[in-house]
ROSE-4610 file (N, C-alpha, C; in Angstrom, 1 decimal, always signed):
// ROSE-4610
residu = [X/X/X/X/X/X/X/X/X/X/X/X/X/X/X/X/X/X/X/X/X/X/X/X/X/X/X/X/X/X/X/X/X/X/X/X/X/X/X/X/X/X/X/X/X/X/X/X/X/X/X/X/X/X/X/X/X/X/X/X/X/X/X/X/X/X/X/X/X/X/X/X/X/X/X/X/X/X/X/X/X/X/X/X/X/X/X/X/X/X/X/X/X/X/X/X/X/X/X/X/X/X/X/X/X/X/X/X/X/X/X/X/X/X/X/X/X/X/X/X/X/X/X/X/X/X/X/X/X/X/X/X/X/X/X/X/X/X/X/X/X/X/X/X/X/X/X/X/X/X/X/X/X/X/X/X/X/X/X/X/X/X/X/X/X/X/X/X/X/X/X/X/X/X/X/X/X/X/X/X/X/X/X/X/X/X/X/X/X/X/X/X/X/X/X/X/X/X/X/X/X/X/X/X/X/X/X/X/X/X/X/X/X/X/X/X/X/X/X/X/X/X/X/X/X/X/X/X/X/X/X/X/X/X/X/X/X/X/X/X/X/X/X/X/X/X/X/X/X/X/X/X/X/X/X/X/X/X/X/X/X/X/X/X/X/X/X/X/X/X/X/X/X/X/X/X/X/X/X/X/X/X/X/X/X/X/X/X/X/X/X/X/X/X/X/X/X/X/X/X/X/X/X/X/X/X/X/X/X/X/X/X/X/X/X/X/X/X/X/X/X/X/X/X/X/X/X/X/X/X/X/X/X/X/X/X/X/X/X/X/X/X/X/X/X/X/X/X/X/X/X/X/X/X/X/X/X/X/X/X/X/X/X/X/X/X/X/X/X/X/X/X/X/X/X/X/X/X/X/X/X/X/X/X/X/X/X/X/X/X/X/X/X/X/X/X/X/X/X]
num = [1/1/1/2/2/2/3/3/3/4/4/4/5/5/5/6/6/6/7/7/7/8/8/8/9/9/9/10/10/10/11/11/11/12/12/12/13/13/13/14/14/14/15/15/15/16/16/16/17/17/17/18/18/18/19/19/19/20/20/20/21/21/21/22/22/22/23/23/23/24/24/24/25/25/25/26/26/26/27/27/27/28/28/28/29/29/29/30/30/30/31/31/31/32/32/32/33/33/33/34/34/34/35/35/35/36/36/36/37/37/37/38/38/38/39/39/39/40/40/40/41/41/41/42/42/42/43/43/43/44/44/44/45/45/45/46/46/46/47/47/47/48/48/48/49/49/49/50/50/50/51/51/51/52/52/52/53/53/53/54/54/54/55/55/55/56/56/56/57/57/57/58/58/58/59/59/59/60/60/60/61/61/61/62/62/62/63/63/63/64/64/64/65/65/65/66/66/66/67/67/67/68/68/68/69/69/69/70/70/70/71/71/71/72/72/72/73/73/73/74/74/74/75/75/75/76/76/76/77/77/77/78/78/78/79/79/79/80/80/80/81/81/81/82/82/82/83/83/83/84/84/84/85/85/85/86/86/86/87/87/87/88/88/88/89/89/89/90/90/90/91/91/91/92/92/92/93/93/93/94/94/94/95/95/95/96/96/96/97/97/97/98/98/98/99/99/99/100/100/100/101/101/101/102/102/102/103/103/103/104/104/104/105/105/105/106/106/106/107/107/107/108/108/108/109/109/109/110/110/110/111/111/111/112/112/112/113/113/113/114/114/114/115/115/115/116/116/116/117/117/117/118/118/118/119/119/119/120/120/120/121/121/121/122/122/122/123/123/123/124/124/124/125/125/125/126/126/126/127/127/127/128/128/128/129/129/129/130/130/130/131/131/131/132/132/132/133/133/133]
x = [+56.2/+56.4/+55.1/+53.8/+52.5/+52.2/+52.6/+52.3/+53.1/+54.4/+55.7/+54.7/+54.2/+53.6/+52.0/+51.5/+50.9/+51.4/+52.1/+52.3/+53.2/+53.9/+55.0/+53.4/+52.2/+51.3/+50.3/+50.3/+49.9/+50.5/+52.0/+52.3/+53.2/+52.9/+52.3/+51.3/+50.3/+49.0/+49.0/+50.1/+49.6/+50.8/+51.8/+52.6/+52.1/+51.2/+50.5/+49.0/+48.7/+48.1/+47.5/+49.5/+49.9/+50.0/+49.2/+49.5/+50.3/+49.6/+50.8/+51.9/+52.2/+53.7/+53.7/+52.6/+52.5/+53.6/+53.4/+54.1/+55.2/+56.4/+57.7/+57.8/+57.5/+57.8/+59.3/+59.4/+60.3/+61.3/+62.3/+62.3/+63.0/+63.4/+64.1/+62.6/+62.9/+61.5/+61.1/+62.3/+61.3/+60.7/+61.5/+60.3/+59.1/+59.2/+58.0/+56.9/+57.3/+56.7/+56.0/+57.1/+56.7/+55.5/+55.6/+54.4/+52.8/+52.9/+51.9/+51.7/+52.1/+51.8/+51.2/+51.6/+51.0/+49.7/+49.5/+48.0/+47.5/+47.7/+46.9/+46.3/+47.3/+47.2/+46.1/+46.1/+45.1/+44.1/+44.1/+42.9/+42.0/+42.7/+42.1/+41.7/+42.3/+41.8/+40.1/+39.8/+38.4/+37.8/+36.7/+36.0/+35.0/+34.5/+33.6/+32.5/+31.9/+30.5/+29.2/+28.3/+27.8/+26.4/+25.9/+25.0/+23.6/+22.9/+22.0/+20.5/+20.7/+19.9/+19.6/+21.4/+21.3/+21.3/+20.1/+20.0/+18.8/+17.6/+16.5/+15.7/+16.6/+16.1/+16.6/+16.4/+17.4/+15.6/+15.9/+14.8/+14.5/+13.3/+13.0/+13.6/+14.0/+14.6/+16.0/+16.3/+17.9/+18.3/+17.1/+17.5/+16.9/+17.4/+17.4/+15.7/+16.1/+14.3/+14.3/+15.2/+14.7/+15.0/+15.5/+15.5/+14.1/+13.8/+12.3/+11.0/+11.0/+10.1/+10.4/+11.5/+12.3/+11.3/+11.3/+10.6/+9.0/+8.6/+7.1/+6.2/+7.3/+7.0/+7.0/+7.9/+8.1/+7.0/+6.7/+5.6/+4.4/+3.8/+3.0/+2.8/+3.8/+3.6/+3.9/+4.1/+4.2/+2.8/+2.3/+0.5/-0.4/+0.0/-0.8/-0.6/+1.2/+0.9/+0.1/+0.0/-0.7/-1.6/-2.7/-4.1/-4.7/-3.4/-4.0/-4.0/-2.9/-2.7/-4.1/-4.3/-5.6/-6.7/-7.1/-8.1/-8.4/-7.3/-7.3/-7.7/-7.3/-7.9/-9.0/-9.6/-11.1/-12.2/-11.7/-13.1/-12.7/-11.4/-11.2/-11.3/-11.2/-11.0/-12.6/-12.9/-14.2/-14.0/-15.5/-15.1/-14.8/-14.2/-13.4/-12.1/-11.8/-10.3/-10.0/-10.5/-10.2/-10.4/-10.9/-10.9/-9.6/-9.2/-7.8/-6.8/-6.6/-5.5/-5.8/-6.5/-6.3/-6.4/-6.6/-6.1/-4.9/-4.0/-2.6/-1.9/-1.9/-1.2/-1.0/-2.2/-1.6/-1.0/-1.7/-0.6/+0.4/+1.3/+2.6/+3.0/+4.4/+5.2/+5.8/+6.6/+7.8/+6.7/+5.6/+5.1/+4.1/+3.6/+2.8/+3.2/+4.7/+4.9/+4.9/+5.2/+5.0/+3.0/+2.2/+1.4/+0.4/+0.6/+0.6/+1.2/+2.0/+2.6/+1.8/+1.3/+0.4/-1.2/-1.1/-2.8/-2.8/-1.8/-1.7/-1.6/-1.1/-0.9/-2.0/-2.9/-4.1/-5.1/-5.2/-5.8/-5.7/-4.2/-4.0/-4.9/-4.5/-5.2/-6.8/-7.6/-8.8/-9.4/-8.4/-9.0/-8.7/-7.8/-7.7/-8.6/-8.9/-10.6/-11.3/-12.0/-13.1/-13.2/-11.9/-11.7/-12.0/-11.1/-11.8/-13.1/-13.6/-15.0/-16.1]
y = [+22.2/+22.7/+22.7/+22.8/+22.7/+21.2/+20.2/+18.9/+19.1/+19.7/+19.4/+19.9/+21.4/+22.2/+21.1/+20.7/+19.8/+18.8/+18.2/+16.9/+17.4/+18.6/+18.9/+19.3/+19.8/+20.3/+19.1/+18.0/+16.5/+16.2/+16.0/+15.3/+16.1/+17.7/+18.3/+18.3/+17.9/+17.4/+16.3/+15.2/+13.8/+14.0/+14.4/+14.9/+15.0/+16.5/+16.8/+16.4/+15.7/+15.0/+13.6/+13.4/+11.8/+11.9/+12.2/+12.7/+11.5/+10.1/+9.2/+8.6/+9.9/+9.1/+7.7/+7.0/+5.2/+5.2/+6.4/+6.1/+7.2/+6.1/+7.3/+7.8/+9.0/+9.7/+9.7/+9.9/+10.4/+11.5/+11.8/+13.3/+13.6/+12.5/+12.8/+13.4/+13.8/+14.3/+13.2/+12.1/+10.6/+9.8/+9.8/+9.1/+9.6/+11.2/+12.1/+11.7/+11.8/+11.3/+9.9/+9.1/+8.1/+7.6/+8.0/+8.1/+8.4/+9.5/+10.5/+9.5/+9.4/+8.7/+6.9/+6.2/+4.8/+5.0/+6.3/+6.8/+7.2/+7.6/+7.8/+6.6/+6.0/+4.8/+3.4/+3.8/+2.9/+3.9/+5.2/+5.5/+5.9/+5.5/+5.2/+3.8/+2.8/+1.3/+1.5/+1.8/+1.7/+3.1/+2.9/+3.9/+5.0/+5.6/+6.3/+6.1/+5.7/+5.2/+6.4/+6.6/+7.3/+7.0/+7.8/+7.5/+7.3/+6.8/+6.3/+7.2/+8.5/+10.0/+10.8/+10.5/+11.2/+10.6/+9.3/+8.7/+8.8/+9.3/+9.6/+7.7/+7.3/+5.6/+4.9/+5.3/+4.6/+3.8/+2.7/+2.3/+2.3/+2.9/+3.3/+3.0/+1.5/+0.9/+1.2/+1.4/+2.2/+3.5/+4.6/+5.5/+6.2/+7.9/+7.3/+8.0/+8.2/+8.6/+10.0/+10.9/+12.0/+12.4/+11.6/+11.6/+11.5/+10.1/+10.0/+10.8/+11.3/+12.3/+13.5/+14.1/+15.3/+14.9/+13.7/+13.5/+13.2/+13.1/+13.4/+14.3/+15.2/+16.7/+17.2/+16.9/+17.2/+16.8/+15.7/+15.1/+15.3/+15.5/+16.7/+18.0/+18.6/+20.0/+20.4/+18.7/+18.5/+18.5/+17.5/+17.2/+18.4/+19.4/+20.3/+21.6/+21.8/+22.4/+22.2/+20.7/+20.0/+20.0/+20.2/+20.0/+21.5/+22.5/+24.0/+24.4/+23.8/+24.2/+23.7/+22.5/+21.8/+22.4/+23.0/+23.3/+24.6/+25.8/+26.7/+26.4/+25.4/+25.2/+25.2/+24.9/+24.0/+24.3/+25.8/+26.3/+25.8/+26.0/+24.8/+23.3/+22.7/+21.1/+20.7/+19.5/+19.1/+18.1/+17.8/+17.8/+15.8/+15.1/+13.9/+14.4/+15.2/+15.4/+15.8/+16.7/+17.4/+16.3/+15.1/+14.1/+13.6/+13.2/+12.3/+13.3/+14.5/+14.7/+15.4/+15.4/+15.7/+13.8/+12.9/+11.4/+11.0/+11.6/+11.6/+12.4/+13.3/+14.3/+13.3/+12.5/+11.5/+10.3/+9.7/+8.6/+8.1/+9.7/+9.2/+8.3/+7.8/+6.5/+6.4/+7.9/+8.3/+8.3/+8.9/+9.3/+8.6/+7.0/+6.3/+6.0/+5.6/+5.3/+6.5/+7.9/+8.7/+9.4/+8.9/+8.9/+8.1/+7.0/+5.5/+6.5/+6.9/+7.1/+8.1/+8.8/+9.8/+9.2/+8.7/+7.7/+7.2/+6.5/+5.8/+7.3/+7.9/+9.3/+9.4/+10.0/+10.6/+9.4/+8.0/+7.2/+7.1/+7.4/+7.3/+8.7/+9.4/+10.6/+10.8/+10.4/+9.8/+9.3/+8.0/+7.1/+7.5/+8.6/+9.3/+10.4/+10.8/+11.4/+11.1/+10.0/+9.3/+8.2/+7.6/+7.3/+8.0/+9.4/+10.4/+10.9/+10.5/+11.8/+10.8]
z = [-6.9/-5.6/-4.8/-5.6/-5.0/-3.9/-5.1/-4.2/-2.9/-2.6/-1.4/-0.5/-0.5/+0.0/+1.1/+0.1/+0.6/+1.1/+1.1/+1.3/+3.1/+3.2/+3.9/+5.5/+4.3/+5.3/+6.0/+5.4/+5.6/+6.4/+6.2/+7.1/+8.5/+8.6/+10.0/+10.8/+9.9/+10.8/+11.5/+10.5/+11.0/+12.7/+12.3/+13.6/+14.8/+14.6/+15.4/+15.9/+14.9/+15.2/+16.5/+16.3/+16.8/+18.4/+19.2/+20.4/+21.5/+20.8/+21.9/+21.5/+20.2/+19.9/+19.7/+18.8/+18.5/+17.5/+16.5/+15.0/+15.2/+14.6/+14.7/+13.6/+13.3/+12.2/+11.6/+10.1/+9.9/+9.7/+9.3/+9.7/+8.1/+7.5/+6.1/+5.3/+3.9/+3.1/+2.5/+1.9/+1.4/+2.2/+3.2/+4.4/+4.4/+4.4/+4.7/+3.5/+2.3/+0.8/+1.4/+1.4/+1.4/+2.5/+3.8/+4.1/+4.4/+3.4/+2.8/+1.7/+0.9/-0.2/-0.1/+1.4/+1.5/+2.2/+2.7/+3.4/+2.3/+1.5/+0.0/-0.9/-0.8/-1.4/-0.3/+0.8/+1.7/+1.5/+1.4/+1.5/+0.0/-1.0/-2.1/-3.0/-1.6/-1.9/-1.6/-0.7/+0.1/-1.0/-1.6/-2.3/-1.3/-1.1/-0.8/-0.6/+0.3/+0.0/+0.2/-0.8/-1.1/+0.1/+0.3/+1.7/+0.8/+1.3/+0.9/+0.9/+1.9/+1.8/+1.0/+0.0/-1.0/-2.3/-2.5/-3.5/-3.5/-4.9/-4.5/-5.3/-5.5/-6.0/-5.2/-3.4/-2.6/-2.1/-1.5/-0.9/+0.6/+0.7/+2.1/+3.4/+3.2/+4.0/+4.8/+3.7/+4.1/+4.4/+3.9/+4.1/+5.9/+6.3/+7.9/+8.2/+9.4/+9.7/+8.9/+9.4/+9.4/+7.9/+6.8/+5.0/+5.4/+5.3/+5.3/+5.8/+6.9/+7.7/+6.3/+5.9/+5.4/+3.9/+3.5/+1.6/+2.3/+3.6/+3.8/+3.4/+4.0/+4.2/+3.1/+2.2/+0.7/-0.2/-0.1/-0.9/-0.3/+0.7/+0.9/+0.5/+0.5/+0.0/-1.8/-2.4/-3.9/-4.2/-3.4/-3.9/-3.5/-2.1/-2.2/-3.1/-3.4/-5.1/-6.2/-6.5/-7.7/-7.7/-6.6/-6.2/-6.5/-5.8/-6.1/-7.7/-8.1/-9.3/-10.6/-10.1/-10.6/-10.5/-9.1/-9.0/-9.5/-9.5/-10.1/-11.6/-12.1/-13.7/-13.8/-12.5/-13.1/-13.6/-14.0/-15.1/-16.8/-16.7/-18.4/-18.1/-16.9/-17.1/-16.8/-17.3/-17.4/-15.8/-15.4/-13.7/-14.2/-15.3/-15.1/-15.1/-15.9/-16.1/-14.6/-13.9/-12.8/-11.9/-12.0/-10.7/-11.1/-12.6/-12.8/-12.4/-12.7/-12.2/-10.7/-10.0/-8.4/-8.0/-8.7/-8.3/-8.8/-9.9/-10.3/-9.7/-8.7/-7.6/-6.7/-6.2/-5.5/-5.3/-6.7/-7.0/-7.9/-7.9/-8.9/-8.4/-8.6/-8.3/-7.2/-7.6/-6.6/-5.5/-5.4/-3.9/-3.7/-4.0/-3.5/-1.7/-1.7/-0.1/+0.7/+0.5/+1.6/+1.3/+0.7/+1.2/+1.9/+1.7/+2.6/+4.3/+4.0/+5.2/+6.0/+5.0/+5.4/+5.8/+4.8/+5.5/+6.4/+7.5/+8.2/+9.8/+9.6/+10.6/+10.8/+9.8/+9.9/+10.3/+9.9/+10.4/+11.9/+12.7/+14.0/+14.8/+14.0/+14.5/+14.2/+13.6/+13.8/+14.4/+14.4/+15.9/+17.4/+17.2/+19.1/+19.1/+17.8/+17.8/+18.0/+17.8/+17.8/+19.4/+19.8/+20.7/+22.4/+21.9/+22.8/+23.2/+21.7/+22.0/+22.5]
């Protein structure tokens, strides 16, 4: 009786939905089934496509600005954890270890391109410094 319930509330919507009257509904319940059930069936031919934002092995290219701006900002505030957390060590780390890992904060894998992205900001903003003065 669960599915009728649904199916009876599906295809109320699609009713009311149908404001110019294109599709003539039925008014029997197999018609009603049956309708509900070939919209099921088109709409489970076509899969789901998973967006590309929420794939963190998606490539830059595809995903939109503001994913990208959004994993800037992120990976920024990754390396300035890692750098504090480093530095706070630095009475046990000897001053090579302490240069490799405040140079491995910056160039893990995942976050070589949003700091590139970041060098390139701050390069702009340099040269309107230097431009200016």
């Amino acid at each position: 009786m669960g599915t009728d319930t649904t199916t009876d509330e599906l295809y109320k919507k699609l009713v009311d939905d149908s404001q110019k009257k294109l599709i003539s509904f039925a008014k029997e319940k197999e018609q009603q089934e049956k309708i509900v059930n070939q919209i099921n069936d088109f709409l489970d031919k076509y899969p789901k496509t998973v967006l590309p934002d929420n794939d963190p092995k998606a490539p830059w290219v595809t995903i939109s600005i503001k994913e990208l701006a959004r994993r800037c900002i992120q990976t920024l505030i990754d390396i300035i954890n890692e750098v504090s957390d480093t530095l706070s060590q630095r009475q046990e780390l000897s001053m090579t270890q302490l240069r490799r890992q405040i140079f491995k904060a910056f160039t893990k894998e995942e976050r070589r391109l949003y700091v590139g992205f970041w060098l390139i900001i701050l390069s702009f903003i340099l040269y309107f410094i230097d431009s200016a003065a």
